[in-house]
N, C-alpha and C positions, 0 to 999 in steps of 0.2 A: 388230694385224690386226682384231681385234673392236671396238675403239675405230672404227677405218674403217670397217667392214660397220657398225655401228649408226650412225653420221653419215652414212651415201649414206644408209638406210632411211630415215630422222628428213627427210632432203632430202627425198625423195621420197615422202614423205607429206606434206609442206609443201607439194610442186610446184615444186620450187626445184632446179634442175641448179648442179649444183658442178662449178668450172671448175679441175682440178689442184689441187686442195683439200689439202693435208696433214692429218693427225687430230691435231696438234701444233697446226697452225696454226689450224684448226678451233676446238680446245677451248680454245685460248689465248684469253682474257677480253679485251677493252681494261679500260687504265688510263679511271675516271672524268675528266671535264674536273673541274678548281677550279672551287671557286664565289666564287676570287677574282676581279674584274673585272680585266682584262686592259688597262686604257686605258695602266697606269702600271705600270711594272715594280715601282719602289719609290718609292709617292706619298708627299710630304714629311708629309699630315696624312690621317690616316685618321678617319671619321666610323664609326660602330658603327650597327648597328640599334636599339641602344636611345640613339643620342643623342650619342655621347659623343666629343669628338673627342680623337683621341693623334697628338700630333706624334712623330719619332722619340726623341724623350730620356725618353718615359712609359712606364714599367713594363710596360706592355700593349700596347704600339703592336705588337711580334713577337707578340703572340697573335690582336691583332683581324682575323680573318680573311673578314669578313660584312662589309664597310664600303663608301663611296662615299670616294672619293678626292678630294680636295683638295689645291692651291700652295699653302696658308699658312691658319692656325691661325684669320687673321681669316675670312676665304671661310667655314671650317668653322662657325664661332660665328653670322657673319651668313646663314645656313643655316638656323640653327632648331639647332645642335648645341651644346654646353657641355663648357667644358674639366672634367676629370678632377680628381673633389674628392683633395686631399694627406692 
């Protein structure tokens, strides 16, 4: 009940009328978007921000999470990116 009475006040010192608002549903946060790009569900060569491309069989390819997406290892390389020293 207090959670609701403090979320109308907080509304309505914003100026903001709440339309059947739950104080569940209220306080409930969203989930952040990824800031993986969305073109490719699971792109065969991923490009890192610092350069690097990992095709899936590279050690890092599941970690690189910041990348530009790429079909094929060559795209990535004639890009300006370089495969992953061994």
């Amino acid at each position: 009940m207090l959670k609701t009475t403090l979320i109308a006040a907080l509304f309505a010192l914003a100026g903001i009328t709440a339309q059947a608002q739950t104080a569940t549903a209220a306080a409930t946060p969203e989930k952040p978007a990824s800031s993986a790009p969305k073109a490719e569900a699971d792109p065969e060569v991923k490009k890192s921000n610092a350069g690097i491309c990992h095709d899936k069989t590279s050690p890092s390819y599941k970690q690189t999470k910041n990348f530009t997406a790429f079909k094929t290892m060559d795209e990535c390389t004639k890009s300006g990116g370089r495969a992953p020293k061994k």
